[in-house]
N, C-alpha and C positions, 0 to 999 in steps of 0.2 A: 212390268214397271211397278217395283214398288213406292209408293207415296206416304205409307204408314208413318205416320212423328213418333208413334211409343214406339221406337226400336229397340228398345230393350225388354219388352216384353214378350215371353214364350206365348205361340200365338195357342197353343193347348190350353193353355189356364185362363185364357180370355175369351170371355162370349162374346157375342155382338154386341149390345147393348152398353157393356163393359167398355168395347174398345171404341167407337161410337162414344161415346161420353166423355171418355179419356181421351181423344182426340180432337174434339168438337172447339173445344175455346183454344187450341192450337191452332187450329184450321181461321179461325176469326183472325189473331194477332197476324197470322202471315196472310191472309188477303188484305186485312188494312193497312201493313206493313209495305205486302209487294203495290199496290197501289195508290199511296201516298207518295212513298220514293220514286218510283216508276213512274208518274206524273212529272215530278221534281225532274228528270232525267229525261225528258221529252218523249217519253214514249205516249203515243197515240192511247185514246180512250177504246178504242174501240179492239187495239193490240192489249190493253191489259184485260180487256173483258173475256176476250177469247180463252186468254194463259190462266185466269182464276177459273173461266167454266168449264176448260180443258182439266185442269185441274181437280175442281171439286168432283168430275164424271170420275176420274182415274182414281181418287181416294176411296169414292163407294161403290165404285169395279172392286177395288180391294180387297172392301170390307164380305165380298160376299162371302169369303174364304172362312167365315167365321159364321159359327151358331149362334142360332140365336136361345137364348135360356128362360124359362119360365120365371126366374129370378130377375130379371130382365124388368119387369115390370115395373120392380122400386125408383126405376129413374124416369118412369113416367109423374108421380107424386110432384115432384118438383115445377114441373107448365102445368101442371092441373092447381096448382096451389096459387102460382102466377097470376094464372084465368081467373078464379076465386075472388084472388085481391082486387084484377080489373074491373070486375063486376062491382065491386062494391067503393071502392077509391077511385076517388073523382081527378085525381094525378094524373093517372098514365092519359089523361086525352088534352091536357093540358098543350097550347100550341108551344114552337119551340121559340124563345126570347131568350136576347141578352149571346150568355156565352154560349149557346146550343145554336142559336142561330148562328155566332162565328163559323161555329163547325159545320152546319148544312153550307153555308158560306164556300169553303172549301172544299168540301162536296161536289158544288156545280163547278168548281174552275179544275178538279180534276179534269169533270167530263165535258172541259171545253166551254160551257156555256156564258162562263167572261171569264175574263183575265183580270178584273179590276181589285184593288183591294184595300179594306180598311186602313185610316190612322187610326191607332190605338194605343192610348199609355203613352203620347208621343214617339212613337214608331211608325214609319210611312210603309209598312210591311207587313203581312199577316204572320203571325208568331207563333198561334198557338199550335198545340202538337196536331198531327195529321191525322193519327192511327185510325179513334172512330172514324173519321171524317171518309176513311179509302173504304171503310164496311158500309159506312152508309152510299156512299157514292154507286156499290154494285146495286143496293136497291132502290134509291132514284133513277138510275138506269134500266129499271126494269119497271118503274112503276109510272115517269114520265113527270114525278112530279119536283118541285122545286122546293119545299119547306114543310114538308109531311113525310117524316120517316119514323113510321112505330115498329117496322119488326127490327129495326137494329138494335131498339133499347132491349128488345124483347128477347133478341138471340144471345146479347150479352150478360142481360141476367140472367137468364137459362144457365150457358156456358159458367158462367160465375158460381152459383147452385151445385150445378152437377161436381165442379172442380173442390167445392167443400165438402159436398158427399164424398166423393172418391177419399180427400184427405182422413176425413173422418173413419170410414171405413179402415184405414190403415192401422187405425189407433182403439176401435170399437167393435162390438160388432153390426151388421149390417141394417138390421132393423133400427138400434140406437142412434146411428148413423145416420137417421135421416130427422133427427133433431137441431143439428147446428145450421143445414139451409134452413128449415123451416122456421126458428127462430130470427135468422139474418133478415128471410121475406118479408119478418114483422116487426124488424126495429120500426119509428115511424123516419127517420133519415132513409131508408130503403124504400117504404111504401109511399111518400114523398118523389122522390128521384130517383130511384131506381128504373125507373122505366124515361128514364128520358137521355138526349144527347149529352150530358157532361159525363166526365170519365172517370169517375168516383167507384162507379161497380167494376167498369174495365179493369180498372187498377189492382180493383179486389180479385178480380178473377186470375188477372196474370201474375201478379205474387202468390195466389194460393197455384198457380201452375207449377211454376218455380218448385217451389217447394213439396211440391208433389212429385215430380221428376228428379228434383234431387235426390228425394228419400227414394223412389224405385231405382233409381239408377246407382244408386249404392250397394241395391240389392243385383243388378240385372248389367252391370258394369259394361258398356263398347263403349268404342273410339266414337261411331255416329251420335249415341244414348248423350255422352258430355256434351258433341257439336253444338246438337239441336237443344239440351240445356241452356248452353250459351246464346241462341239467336234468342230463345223466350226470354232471358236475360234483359239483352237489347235491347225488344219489341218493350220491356215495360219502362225505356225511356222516352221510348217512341209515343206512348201513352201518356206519361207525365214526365215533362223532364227533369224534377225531381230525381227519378228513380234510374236514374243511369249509373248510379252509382252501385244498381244490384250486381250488375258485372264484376267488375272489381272487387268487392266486397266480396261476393260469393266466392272468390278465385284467393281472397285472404283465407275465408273461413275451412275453405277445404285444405291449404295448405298448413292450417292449423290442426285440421285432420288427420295429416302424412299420406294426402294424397296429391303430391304434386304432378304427377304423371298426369290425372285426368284433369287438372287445373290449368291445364295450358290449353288445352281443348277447351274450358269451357270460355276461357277469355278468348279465342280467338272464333268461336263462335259466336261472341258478346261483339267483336269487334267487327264485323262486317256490319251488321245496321248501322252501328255507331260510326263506323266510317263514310258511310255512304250518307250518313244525316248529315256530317261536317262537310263532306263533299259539296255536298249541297249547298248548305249556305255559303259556303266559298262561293261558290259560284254565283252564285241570289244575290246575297248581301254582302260580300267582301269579305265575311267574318264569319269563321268557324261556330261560334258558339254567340251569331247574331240573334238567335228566335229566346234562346235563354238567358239574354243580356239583364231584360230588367227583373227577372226571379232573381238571378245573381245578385242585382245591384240591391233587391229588396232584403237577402238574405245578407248581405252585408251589414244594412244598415241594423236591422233588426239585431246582429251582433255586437253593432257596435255603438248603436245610439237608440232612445226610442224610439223608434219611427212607428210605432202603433198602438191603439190602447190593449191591444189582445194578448191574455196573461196564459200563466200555467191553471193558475183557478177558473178562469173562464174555460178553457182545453177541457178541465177537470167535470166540473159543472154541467157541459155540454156532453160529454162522454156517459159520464153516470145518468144525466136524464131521458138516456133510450133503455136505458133497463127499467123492468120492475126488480126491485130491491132482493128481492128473494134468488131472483131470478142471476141476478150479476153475484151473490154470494156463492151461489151453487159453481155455477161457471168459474169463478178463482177458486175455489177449493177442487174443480175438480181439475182445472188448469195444473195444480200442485199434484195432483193424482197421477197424472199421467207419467211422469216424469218416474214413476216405480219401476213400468214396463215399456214404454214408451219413449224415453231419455234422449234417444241421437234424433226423432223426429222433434219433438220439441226442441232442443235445441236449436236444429234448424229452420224450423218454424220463427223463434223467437228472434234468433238471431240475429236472422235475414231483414227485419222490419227494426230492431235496433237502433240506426241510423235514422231512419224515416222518424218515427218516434220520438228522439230526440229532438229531429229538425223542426215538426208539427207542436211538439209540447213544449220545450222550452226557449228555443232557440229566435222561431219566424215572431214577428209581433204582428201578424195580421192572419186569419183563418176562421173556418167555417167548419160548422160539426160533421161536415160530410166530407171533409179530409180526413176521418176519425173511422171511417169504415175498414182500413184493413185490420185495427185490432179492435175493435166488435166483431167481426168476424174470426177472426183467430181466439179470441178469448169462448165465443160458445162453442167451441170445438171442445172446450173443456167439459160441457155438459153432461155428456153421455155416460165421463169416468163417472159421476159424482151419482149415476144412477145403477151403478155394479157397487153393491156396498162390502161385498168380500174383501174390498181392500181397505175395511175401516171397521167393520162392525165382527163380530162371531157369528157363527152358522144359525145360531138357534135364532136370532132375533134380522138376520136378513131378511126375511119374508116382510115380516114390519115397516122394515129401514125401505125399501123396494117400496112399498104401499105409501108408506109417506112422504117420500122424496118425487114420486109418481103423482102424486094429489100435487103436490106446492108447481111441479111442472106443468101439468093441466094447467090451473089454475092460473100462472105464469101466459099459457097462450092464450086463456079465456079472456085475460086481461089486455093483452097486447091486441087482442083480435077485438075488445069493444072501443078499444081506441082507435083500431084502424075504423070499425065503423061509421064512428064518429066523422069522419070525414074530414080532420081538422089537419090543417100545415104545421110545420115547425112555430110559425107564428101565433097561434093558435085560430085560424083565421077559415072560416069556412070552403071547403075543397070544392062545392058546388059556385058559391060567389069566387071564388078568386078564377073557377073556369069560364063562369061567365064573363069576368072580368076584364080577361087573355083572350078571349074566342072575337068580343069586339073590336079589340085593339087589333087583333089579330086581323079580323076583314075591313076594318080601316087603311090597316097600313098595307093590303093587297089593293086595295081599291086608288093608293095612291100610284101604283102602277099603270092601270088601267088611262089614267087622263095623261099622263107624263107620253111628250113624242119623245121617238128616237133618237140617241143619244146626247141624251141629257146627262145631268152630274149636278147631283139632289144633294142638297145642305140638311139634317135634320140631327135632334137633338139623339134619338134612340137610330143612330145610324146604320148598324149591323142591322138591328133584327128590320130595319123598314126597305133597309137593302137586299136583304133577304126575300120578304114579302111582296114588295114592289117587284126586284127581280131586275133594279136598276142600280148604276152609281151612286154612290152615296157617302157620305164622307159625313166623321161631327164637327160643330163648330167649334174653332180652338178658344183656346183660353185668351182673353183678349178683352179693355172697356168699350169695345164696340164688337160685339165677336159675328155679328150678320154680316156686316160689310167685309171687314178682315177676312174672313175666312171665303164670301165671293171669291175676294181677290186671291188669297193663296190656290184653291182648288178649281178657281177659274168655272166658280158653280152657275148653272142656270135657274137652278129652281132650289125652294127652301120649303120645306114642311114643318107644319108648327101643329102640336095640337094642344087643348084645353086641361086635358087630364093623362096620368102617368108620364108625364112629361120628365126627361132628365134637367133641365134649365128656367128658373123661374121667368125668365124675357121669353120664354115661347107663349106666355100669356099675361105679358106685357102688352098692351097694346097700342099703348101710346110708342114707345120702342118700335116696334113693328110697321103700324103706319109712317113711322119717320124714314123708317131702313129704305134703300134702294133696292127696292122690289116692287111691286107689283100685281096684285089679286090676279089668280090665274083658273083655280077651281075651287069649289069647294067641296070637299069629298065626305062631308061630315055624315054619319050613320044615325040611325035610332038613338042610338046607345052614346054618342060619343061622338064628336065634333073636332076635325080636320081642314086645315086650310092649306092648299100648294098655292107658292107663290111663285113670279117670274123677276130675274132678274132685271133690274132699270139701269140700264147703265149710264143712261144722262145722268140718272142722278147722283150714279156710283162716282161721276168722275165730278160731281159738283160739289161732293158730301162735306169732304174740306172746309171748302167759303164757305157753307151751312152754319157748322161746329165752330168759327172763326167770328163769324156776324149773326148775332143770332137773335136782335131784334129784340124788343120789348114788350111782354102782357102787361094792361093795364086791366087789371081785374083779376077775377081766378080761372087759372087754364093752367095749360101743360106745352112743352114745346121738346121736338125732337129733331133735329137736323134740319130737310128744311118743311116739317111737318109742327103746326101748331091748331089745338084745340084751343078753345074759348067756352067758358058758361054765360049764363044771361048777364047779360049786361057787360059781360067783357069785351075788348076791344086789345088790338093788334096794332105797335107802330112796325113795320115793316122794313128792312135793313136798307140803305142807298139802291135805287137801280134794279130794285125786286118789286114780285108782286103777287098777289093769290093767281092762280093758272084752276084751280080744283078746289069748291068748295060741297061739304056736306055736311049737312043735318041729322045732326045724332040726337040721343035721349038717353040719361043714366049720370051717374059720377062721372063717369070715363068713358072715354071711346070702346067700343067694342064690336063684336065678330058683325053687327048691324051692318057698321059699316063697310067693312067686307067686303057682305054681299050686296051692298047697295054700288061697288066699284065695279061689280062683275055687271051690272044689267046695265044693259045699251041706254035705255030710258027707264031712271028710277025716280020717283019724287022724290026724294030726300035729296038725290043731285041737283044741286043747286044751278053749277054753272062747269064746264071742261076746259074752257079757252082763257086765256088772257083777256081777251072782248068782253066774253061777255059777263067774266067775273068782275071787270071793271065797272061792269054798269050796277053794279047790289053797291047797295049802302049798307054800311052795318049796321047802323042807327035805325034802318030802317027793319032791322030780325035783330032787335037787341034781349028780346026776347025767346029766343030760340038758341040751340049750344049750336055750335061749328065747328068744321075740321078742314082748316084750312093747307095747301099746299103751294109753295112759293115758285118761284121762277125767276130765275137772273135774265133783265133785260137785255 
């Protein structure tokens, strides 16, 4: 059974190590590939685990057919260099939040664990691509956990690495060759995120795939060498769907080649994912190209209106500040080098990301510098020419040209490598405080699992990732001037989390808001670090909230009023609507109400509880605590 992806390679001229390398980020795009779709398609978790480790056994049954080479070694450099950075950058431990969490997200509902799933962007649908989502899913599956997966960032950077070396080496030789990963390890966009679930290095790795197979397979020409061109194709829309358009394109560029023969091959390799993704959503969402609706609709506007402040000069700006300056000149001079003896690989190198380039720099009006990785990476591939000075200088003074272009390079990594030390974000923002940061929120928003029963369907402002954490439903509150209530009712929610700090919503520490919403103090999960409250849906109140907002009574003094929730300060007083009356009063301290009162709702007996009933709130005078603040709560007779 052969399993081999480089089918075009003579297995004589390939060592282990070599072909292992050159196969390794293939092997990733088709297990997240076949397990993302293969989910989609109802096939069983535990049928696709079998077919990948069936699988991966037959690939390195394969591989034993091959030597291994004392040369072999050089592509060890690359995870030893990885480990290095982990050691010292405070990133790769960073919990996963936001869009990484979507993707752990996706993860557990491959392997069954719910079916539930975000709004997002206004979509009642989960959108974003699958690809990591089916790598990460085989190692949650093996590791048992729910929102901890480090060796996937870790096999993807690897796989990414190694896929540059290999390019490099095409163009270089082997030793030099291991300059454009090791410079990519240490843009700071790399040592930042490169180790985490968003698909910024994936992306990097399957276009430098691409292009690595298409330059061998030019050389090593079969019918299979185009196929499987073409499913790598696929797989990098599968990644970003952006990039579906390398099918196509690639199947232009070759027939601008005059190789149409192998250009039908390579699109109708391109077309099986691409089929089976539309499939899909036909069937999901009604709509072939539902998951890419709002990229589309954002790619529109950005062509047609402003729809964002993000320019070419920011793109520009953003791009040049991962270089040291010396460092990005060497690189376009030797980018221009290459192209003496090198020409059809740059070409297709350059070509192939054309489009993309276009789209990211001038076209989209919204982006982030880590959309900007695949040419930082393609551009230091240039490096290595600019350090062979033969093709610039005479014989007598190359030794020179070599010694000084060799210093400004050092010098280049010394530089790049005391800023990684440094341990600071794109923001410039300390990597040890922002993991502290993330590691609170992070066992907060675990913790609000823990108190939450069985199925429930939790309201919160940071919905994904405490959906994630928690390991519950979860939904955000929509857009809306009352959006706790509204969004109860749309999601038919039971419970709502609210917390003090990184919160997405300033009413999640609103509190007079809060107290008025129809809910309910349920726990309080708040940590050392960082202060959490779940709440339980009221639904007397939910369905009184109306006449609340309708009749809402009169303060005579200074206070605040929310629905049917009104505070008072000293000396303030309450006229109270027709037919209502306090049911729940409390004693607070401060400007405003606050999390005091809370937890003074949770205890069965607090002293600050004044009164729980109609009775016996009837029986307080207020004249008689007119000196004391209140938090009163009404009741229709």
């Amino acid at each position: 059974m052969n399993v081999s992806f480089v089918l075009f390679m003579e297995a004589s001229t390939v060592s282990w190590g070599e072909r292992f390398t050159l196969e390794f980020m293939v092997g990733l795009l088709f297990i997240g590939a076949f397990m993302s779709l293969g989910a989609s398609f109802w096939l069983p978790p535990f049928v696709l685990l079998i077919v990948v480790h069936v699988g991966l056994i037959a690939w390195l049954y394969h591989l034993r057919t091959f030597k291994v080479d004392r040369r072999d070694l050089r592509f060890l450099i690359a995870p030893a260099a990885i480990l290095v950075i982990d050691i010292w950058s405070s990133f790769p431990s960073l919990p996963p939040f936001y869009d990484q969490a979507y993707h752990l997200q996706i993860s557990n509902r491959i392997l069954d664990r719910w079916s539930w799933e975000p709004y997002h962007q206004g979509i009642p649908y989960s959108f974003r691509p699958e690809l990591m989502s089916g790598i990460a899913a085989v190692e949650l599956a093996w590791s048992g956990e729910i929102y901890l997966a480090s060796v996937t960032p870790f096999l993807v950077l690897l796989g990414t690495v190694w896929m540059l070396q290999h390019l490099s080496e095409r163009m270089t030789s082997k030793p030099l060759a291991l300059f454009p990963p090791i410079f990519f390890l240490l843009f700071p966009v790399v040592i930042e995120l490169g180790r985490t679930m968003l698909l910024d290095v994936l992306i990097v790795g399957s276009l430098v795939c691409v292009m690595l197979y298409w330059v061998d397979s030019s050389e090593h020409s079969t019918q299979k060498s185009w196929v499987t061109l073409g499913l790598i194709a696929g797989c990098c829309g599968l990644v970003k769907y952006p990039y579906f358009y390398i099918g196509p394109w690639l199947t232009v560029l070759m027939l601008y080649e005059h190789t149409r023969h192998e250009a039908k091959f390579v699109f109708c390799g391109w077309s099986v994912p691409t089929a089976l993704f539309l499939i899909r959503n036909t069937l999901e969402q009604q709509e072939p190209t539902g998951p890419m609706n709002s990229q589309i609709t954002g790619t529109y506007l950005s062509a047609t209106s402003e729809f964002g402040s993000y320019t070419f000069d920011i793109f520009t700006e953003d791009f040049l500040a991962q270089w040291p300056l010396a460092l990005f000149i060497l690189a376009a001079l030797g980018t221009v080098l290459i192209q003496k003896e090198h020409r059809p690989t740059l070409f297709k190198s350059w070509a192939l990301l054309l489009p993309a380039f276009l789209l990211f720099a001038f076209i989209l009006d919204f982006g982030w510098v880590r959309y900007s990785t695949p040419w930082l990476a393609l551009l230091s591939l240039g490096i290595p020419s600019v350090m062979q000075p033969q093709h610039l200088f005479h014989e007598r003074i190359q030794s020179k040209v070599v010694v000084a272009v060799g210093a400004i390079v050092m010098l280049c990594i010394l530089s790049m490598t005391q800023a990684m030390m440094a341990d600071e974000n794109l923001g410039g923002y300390s990597g040890v405080d922002v993991l502290k940061r993330s590691q609170v929120h992070a066992d907060l928003f675990a913790g609000v699992g823990q108190v939450l029963p069985d199925g429930s369907v939790l309201l919160a402002g940071n919905d994904i990732t405490v959906g994630l954490y928690a390991s519950n439903e979860a939904y955000r509150f929509g857009p809306s001037t009352d959006p706790v209530a509204d969004s109860i009712l749309v999601v038919d929610g039971t419970h709502v989390f609210t917390h003090t700090s990184m919160n997405r919503f300033s009413f999640e520490s609103n509190w007079t808001y809060l107290l008025g919403s129809p809910m309910t103090p349920f726990a309080d999960v708040s940590t050392e670090h960082v202060n959490g409250y779940v709440w339980e849906t009221d639904h007397t109140r939910l369905d009184d909230r109306a006449w609340w907002l309708e009749n809402p009574g009169v303060i005579n003094g200074t206070g605040g009023k929310s629905a049917d929730m009104v505070w008072l300060d000293e000396g303030a007083t309450f006229s109270w609507p027709e037919n209502t009356a306090p049911h729940l009063i409390v004693r607070f301290e401060g400007p405003s109400p606050n999390a005091e009162a809370f937890n003074a709702l949770l205890s069965e007996e607090h002293p600050d509880v004044l009164c729980r009933t109609l009775e016996s709130c009837y029986e307080l005078e207020r004249s008689t605590y007119s000196n004391e603040q209140w938090l009163m709560w009404g009741a229709r007779a």
